[in-house]
N, C-alpha and C positions, 0 to 999 in steps of 0.2 A: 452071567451077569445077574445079579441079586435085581428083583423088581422093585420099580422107582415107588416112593408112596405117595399116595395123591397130593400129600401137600407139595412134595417136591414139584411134582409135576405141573399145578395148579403155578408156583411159583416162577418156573421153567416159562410157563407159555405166557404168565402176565409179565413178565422182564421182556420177553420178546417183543409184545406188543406194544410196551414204554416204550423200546426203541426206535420202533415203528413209527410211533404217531411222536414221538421227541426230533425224529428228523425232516417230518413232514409236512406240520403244521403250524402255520404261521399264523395263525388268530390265538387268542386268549381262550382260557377256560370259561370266558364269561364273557355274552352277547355284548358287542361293542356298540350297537344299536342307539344304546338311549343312555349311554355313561354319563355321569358330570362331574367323577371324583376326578382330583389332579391325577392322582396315582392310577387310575383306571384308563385315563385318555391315555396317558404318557405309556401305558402296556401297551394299546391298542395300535396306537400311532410307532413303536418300536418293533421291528419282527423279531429280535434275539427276545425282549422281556415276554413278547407274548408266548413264545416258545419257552420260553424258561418259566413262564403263567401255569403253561401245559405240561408240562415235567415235573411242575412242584403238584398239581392237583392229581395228576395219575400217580403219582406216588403216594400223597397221601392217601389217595383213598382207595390203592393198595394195603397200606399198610391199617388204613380203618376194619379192613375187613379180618387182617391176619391177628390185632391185636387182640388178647382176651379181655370180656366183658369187661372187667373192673380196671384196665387199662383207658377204654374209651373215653371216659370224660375227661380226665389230663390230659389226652392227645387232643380232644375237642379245645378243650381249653389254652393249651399251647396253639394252637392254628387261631383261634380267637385272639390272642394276644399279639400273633406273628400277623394279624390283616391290619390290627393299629399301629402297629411301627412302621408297615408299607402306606398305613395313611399318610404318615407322621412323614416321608419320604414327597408326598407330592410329589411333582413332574420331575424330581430329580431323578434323571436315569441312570444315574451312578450309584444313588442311592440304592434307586431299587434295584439295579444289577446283584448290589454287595448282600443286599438280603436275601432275594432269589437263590443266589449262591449259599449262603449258609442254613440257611432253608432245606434246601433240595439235600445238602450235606446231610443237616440231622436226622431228615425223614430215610433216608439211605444208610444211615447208619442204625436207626432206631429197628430199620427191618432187616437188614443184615444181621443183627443180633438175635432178630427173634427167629428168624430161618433157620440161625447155626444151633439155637436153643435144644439142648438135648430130649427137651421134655414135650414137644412138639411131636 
């Protein structure tokens, strides 16, 4: 068996541990403490969006650390944009389910490409 390269490996064990904390935890990525956005109560007060809070933020920033320098500011800049449409959602939890979900989609795909990337 040819040995794994670290990025593989690096990869391997951070998937594992999305999985981990995606099936475990029911608070948000962000202290529910002292919220007053609509869109932050309605995570808080929901267990599926506050886990789907926690799935979208370990992904991303998975994938902040895989992507190359000159990549990060459009990713920044995409997650900047993706927090005003979840403003724009307020306590609609439907709303924010459907972005959560396309969310977590792109960040999954954006890194599934860079993983299978030959030049990595």
């Amino acid at each position: 068996m040819a040995p794994r390269s670290p990025f593989a490996e690096v990869t391997r064990i951070a998937f594992a541990l999305l999985l981990l904390l995606s099936g475990s935890v029911s608070a948000a990525s962000f202290s529910c403490s002292s919220v007053t956005a609509p869109d932050e109560k309605a995570i808080c007060a929901d267990r599926e969006l506050g886990e789907k809070d926690v799935r979208m933020a370990t992904t991303y920033e998975m994938l902040r650390k895989v992507v190359l320098m000159g990549g990060r500011g459009a990713l920044q800049d995409e997650q900047a944009t993706w927090l005003q449409k979840r403003q724009q959602c307020g306590a609609n939890t439907i709303c924010l389910s459907h972005l959560y979900d396309e969310r977590i989609d792109e960040l999954n795909d954006q890194y599934q490409h860079i993983v299978a990337s030959p030049n990595r």
